[in-house]
C-alpha positions as CSV (number, residue, x, y, z in Angstrom):
1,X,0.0,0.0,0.0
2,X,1.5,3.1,-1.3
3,X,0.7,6.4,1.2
4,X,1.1,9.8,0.8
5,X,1.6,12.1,3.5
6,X,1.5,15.6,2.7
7,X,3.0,18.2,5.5
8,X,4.8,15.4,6.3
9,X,7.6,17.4,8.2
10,X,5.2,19.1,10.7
11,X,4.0,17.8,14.0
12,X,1.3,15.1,13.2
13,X,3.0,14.2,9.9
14,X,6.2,13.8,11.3
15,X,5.0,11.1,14.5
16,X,3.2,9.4,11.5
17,X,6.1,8.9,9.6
18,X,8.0,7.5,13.0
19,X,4.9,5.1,13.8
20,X,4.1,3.9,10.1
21,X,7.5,3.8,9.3
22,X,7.4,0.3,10.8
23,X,4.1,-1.2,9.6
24,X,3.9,-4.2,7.1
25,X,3.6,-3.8,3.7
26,X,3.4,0.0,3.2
27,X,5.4,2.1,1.4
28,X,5.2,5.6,3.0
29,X,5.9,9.2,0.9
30,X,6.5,12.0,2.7
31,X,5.8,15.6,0.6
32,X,7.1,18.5,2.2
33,X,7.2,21.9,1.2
34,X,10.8,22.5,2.6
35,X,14.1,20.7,2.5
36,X,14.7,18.5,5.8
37,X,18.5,18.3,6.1
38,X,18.9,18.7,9.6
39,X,15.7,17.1,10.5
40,X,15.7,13.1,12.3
41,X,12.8,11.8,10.2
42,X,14.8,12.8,6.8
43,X,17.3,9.9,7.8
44,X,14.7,7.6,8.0
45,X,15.6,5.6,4.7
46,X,13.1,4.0,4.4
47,X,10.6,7.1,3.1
48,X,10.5,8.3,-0.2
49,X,10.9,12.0,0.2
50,X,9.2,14.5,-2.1
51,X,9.6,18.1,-2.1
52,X,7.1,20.6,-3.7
53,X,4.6,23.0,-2.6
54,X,0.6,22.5,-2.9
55,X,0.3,25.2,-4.3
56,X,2.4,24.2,-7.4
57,X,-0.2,22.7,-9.4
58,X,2.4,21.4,-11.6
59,X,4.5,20.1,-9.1
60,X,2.1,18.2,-7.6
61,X,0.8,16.4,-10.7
62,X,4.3,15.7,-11.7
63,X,4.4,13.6,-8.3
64,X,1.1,12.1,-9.1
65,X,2.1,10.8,-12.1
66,X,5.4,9.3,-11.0
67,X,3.4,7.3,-8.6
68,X,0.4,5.7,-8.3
69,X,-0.7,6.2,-4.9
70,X,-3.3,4.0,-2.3
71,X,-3.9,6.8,0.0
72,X,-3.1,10.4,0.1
73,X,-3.2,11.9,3.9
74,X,-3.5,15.3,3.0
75,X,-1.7,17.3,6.6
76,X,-0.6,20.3,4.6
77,X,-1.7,23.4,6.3
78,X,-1.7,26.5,8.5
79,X,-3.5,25.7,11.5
80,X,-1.5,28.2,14.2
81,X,-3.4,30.3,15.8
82,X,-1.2,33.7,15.6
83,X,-0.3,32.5,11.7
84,X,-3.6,32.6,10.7
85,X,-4.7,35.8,11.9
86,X,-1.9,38.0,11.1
87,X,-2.0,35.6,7.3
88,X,-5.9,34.9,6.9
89,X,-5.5,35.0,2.7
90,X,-2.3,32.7,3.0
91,X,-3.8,30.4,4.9
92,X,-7.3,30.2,2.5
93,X,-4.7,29.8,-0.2
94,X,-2.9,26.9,1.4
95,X,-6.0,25.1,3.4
96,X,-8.2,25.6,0.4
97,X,-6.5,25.4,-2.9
98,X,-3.6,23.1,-1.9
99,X,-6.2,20.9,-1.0
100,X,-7.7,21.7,-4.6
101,X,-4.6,21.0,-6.4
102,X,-3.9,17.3,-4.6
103,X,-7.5,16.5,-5.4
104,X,-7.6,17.3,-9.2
105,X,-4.2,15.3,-8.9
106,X,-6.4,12.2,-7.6
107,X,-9.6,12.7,-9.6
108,X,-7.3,13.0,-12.8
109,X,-4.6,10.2,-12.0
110,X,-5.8,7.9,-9.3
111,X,-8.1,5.0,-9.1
112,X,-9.7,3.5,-6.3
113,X,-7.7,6.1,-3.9
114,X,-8.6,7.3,-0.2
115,X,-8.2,10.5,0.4
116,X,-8.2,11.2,4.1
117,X,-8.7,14.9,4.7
118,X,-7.1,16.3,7.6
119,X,-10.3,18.8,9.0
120,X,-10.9,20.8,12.2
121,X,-13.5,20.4,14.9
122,X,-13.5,24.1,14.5
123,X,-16.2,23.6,11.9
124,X,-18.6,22.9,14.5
125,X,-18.6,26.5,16.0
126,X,-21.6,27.7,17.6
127,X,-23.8,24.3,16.8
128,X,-26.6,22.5,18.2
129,X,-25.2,20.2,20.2
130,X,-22.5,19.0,22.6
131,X,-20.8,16.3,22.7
132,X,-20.9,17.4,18.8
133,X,-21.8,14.3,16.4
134,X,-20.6,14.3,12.6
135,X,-24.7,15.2,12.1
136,X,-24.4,18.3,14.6
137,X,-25.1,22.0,13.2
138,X,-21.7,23.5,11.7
139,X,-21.5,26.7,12.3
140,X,-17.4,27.8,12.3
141,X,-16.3,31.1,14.1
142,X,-13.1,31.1,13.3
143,X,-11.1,31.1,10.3
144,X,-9.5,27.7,10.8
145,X,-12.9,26.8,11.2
146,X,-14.1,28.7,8.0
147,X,-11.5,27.7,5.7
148,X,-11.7,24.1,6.7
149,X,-15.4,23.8,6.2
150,X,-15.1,25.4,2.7
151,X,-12.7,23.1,2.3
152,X,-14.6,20.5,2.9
153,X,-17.0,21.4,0.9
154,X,-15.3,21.5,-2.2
155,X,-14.2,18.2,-1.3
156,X,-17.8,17.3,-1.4
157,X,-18.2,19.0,-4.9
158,X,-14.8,17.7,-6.3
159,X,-15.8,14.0,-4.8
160,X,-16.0,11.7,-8.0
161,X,-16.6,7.9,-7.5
162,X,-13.7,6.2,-9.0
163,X,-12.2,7.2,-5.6
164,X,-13.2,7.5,-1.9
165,X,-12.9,11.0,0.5
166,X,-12.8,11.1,4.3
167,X,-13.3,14.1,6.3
168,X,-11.6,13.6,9.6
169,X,-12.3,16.6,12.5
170,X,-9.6,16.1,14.3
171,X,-9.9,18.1,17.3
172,X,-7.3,19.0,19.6
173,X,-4.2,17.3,19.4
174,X,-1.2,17.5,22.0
175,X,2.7,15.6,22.0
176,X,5.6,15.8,22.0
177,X,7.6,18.1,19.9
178,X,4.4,20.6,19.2
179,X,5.1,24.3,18.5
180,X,5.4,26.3,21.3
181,X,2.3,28.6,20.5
182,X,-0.3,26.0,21.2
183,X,-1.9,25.0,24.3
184,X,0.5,22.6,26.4
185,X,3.9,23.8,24.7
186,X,2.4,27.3,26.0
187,X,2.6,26.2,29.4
188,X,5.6,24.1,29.4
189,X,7.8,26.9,28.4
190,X,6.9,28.8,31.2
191,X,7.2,26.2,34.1
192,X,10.8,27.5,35.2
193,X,8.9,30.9,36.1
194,X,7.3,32.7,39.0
195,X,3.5,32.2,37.4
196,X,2.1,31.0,34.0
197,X,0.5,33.8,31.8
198,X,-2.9,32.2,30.0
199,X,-5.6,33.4,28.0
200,X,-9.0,31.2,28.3
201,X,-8.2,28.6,30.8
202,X,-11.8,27.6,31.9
203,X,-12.9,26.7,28.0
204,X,-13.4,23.1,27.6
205,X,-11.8,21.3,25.1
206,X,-11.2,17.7,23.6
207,X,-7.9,17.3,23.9
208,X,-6.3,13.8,22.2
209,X,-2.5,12.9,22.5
210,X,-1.2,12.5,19.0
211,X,-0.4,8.8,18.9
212,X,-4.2,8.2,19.7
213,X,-4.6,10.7,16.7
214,X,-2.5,8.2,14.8
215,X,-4.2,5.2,15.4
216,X,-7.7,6.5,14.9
217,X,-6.4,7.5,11.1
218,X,-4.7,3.9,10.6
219,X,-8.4,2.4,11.8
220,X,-9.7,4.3,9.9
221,X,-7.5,3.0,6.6
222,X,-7.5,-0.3,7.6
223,X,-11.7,0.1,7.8
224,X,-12.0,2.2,4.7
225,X,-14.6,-0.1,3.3
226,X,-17.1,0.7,6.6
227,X,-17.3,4.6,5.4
228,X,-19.1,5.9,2.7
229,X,-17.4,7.6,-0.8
230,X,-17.9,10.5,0.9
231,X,-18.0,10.9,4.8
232,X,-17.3,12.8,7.7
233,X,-16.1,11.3,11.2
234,X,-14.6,12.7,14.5
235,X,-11.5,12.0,15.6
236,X,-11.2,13.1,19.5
237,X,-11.5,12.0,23.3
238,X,-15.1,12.3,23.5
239,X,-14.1,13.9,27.0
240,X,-14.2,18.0,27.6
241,X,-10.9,19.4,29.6
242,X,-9.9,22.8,30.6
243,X,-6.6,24.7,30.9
244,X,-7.2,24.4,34.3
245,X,-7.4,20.6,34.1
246,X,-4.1,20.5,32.3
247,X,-2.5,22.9,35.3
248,X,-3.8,20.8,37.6
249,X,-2.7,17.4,35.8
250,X,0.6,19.3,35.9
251,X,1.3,20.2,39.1
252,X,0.1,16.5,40.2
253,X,3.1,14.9,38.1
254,X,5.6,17.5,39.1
255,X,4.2,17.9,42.8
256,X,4.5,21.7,42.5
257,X,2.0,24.5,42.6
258,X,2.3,27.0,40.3
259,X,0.6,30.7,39.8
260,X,-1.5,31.1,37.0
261,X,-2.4,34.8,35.5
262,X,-4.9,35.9,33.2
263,X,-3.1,37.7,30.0
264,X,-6.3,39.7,28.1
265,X,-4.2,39.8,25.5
266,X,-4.2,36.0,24.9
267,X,-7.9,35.8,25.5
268,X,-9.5,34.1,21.9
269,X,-12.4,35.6,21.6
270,X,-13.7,33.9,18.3
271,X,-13.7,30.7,20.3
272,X,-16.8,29.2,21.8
273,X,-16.8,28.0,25.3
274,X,-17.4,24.4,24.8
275,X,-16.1,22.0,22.4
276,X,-15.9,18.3,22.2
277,X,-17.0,15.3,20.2
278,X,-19.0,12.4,20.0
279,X,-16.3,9.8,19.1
280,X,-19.4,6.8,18.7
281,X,-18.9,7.0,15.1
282,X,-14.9,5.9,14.8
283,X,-15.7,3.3,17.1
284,X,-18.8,1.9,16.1
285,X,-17.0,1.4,12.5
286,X,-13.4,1.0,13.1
287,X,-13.2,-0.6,16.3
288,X,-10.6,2.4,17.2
289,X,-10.3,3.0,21.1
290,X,-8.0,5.9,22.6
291,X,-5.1,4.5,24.5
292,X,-3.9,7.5,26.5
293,X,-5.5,9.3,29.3
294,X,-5.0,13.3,29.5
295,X,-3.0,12.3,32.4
296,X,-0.9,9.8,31.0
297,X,-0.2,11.9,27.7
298,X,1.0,14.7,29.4
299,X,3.0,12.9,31.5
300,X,4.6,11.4,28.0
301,X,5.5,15.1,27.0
302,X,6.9,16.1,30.5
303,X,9.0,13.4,30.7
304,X,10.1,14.0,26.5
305,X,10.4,17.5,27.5
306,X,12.5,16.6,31.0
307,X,10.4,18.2,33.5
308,X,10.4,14.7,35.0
């Protein structure tokens, strides 16, 4: 089985690469947009890697028709916070017609290909219920949110049958080596200091460690044939957590107390209040089950990260 993993050098795509890597029978390709000379996973040798950007039209069908590929997991995207305010139209481009160009790529040269679609459970927004289901109101407030559920609609309108599309609204993900401007990295970086500066720390949010994230996409793969030629399913914890959870979790592991401050400046206030998924679907048809408490996955990062 031939996969392709595009974004392949960022934080999910890389701890695919490290986990698949070893798996049976699969040939893994990893497109990146930039060279990865100094990076661990470029020495893995046995990944094929490709370098273009999604953007390039060209590029990208040059790959496509070098190779006939299985699976494309399409990770290629801006999804940081700060990035995509202060770059809203580079982050349409990227979200929306990168994810364009590797889909005319399919349609044109693939047959009999999944196409796993790496979506937000910022689609949801303000919606009609909570725990959200893949049926739930979708109403995004944000622009990850937006661009993804335009994306996903296209997706929808560019679906054609010789091939099958998955939408997977992956919620939020946390492990080791993430960029320092999201959630947990946020607080790490600051635990060698007199108090923690947050913005919304009594939010709940569905927070899944990133090899959980990893298996729920392989079951999901491995149970293509349970999903429709075009579907939609959550990938999450099904469980709602704060920022005040995560301090707490925290300060359990490394028996110390910290002081937490309220920065107005870090305050988001496109999000909503409450957000987490029904993950009934995934299991029902994949079988998939999270391995990792919230506790025990941030214990996994402290310990990566040496604060234990």
């Amino acid at each position: 089985m031939k996969i392709l993993i595009t974004g392949a050098s960022g934080f999910i795509g890389s701890r695919v690469i490290q986990i698949w890597k070893d798996y049976a029978d699969v040939e893994l390709y990893g497109l990146t947009r930039n060279g990865l000379k100094d990076s661990a996973i470029r020495r893995i040798d046995t990944i094929s890697w490709l370098e273009c950007d999604v953007l390039n039209i060209e590029a990208v069908r040059n790959i496509f028709l070098n190779y006939k590929f299985d699976v494309v997991l399409h990770l290629a995207a801006i999804t940081e916070h700060n990035a995509i305010v202060n770059h809203s139209f580079e982050t349409f481009d990227t979200n929306l017609y990168g994810t364009l160009n590797i889909l005319k790529c399919i349609n044109e040269l693939c047959d009999k290909c999944l196409f796993l679609y790496a979506s937000s459970g910022k689609v949801y927004g303000l919606t009609n219920e909570m725990p959200v289901s893949e049926n739930a109101y979708s109403n995004p407030t944000t622009l990850l949110g937006k661009s993804k559920r335009i994306t996903e609609q296209v997706i929808d309108f560019y679906s054609v049958a010789a091939n099958q599309y998955l939408i997977c609204r992956i919620f939020n993900i946390y492990g080791e080596g993430q960029k320092r401007n999201f959630v947990l990295p946020t607080i790490l970086e600051q635990l060698d200091q007199s108090e923690i500066s947050l913005g919304n720390i009594d939010d709940l949010r569905d927070y899944l460690y990133v090899d959980d994230l990893i298996s729920a996409l392989w079951a999901c793969i491995k149970s293509r044939d349970k999903f429709k030629q075009y579907d939609i399913v959550n990938i999450g914890s099904g469980e709602p957590a704060s920022v005040k959870d995560i301090i707490y979790i925290i300060e359990e592991i490394t028996n110390q107390r910290r002081k937490v401050t309220i920065n107005k400046n870090k305050i988001r206030n496109d999000e909503t209040k409450v957000e987490f998924c029904s993950n009934k679907k995934l299991k029902d048809l994949t079988g998939w089950q999270p391995k990792y408490s919230l506790y025990n996955g941030i214990k996994n990062v402290l310990r990566s990260e040496r604060f234990i």
